[in-house]
VEXDREN-2710 file (C-alpha; in Angstrom, 1 decimal):
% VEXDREN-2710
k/r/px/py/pz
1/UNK/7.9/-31.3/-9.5
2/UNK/6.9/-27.7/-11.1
3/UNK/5.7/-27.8/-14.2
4/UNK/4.8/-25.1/-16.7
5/UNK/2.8/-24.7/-19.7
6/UNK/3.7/-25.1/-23.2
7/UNK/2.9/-21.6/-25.2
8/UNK/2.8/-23.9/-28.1
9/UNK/0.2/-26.4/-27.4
10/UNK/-0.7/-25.9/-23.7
11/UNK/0.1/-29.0/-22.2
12/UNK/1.5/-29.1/-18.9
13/UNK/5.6/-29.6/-18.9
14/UNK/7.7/-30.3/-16.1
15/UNK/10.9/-27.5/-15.7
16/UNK/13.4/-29.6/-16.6
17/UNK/12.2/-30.5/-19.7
18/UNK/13.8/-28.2/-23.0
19/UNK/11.4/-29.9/-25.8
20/UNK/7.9/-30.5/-26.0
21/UNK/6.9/-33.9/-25.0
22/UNK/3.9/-33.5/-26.6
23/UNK/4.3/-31.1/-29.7
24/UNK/8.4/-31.5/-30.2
25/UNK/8.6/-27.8/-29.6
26/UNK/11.9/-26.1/-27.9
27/UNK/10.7/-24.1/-24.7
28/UNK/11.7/-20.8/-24.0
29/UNK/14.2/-20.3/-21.3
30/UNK/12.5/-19.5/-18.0
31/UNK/14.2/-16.2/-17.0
32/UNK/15.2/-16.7/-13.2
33/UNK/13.3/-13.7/-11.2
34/UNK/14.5/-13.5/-8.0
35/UNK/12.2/-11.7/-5.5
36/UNK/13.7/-8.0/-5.5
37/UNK/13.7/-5.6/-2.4
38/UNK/11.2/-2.9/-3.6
39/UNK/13.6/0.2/-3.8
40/UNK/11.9/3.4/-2.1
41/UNK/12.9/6.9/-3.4
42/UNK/13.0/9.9/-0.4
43/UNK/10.9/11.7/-2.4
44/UNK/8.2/8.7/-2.3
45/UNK/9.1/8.7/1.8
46/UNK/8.4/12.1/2.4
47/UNK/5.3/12.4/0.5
48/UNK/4.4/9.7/2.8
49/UNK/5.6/11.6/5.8
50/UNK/3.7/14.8/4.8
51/UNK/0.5/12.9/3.5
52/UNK/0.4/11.5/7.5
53/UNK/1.1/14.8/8.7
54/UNK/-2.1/16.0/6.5
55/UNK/-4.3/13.5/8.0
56/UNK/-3.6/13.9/11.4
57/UNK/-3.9/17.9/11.6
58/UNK/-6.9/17.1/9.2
59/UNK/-8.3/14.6/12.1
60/UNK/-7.3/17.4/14.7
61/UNK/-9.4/20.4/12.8
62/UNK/-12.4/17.9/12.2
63/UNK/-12.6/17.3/15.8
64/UNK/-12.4/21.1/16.7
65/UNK/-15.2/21.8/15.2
66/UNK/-17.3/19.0/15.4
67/UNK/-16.4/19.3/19.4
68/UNK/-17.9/22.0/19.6
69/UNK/-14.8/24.3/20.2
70/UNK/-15.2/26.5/17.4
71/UNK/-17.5/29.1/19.1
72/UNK/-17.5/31.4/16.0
73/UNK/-17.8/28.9/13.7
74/UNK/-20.8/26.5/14.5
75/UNK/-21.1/24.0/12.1
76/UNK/-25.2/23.7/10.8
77/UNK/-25.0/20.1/11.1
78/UNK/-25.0/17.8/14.3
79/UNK/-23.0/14.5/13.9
80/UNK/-23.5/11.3/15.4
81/UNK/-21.4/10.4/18.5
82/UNK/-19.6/7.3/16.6
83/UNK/-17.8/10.1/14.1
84/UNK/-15.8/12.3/17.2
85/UNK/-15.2/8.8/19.2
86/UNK/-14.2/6.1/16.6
87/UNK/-14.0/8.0/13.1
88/UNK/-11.8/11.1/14.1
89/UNK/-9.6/8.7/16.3
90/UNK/-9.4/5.8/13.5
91/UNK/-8.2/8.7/11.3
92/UNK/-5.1/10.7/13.3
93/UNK/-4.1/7.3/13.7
94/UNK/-4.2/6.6/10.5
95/UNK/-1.9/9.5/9.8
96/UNK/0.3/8.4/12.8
97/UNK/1.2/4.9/10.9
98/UNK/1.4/6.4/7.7
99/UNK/3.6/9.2/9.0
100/UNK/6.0/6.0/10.4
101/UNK/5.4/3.8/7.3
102/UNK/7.1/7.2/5.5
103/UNK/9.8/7.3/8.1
104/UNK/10.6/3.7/7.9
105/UNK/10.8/3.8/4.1
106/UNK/13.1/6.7/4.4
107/UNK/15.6/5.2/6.9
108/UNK/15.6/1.5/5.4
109/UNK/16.5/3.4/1.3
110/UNK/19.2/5.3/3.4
END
């Protein structure tokens, strides 16, 4: 059986109870809060959208240049082999699901 606290002497009371057992106290009413579907704005979803977008053309230019593509523009710095294999990878696909989490909020709101 669920039980509750009393905010009046801190004893444990079961739900059905409207008084105190202990202290002779009336309870508050327990408002019932039913588990609401979170409600997306598209302004929310498209900032989602466009934040993905941003990470994956981020990912994209990161791996230009540290690729070695840029010819111009050689970066001073040589980076480890686990940054243009896992880490540039782990993040364009990190844009790719937030780019679908966006769409997904944008078509369940609708």
């Amino acid at each position: 059986m669920p039980a509750r606290q009393c905010p009046f002497c801190g004893k444990s009371v079961s739900n059905v109870h409207r008084q105190c057992p202990y202290c002779r106290e009336t309870l508050p009413e327990v408002p019932n809060v039913h588990a609401a579907q979170p409600q997306w704005s598209n302004a929310q979803a498209h900032r989602k959208v466009r934040q993905g977008m941003l990470y994956m053309l981020l990912a994209g230019l990161i791996y230009y240049f540290v690729g070695g593509y840029g010819s111009p523009f050689q970066l001073p710095v040589a980076f480890q082999p686990i940054v243009s294999q896992f880490l540039i990878p782990l993040l364009f696909l990190a844009g790719i699901g937030l780019a679908l989490y966006g769409y997904y909020m944008k078509k369940s709101h609708a």
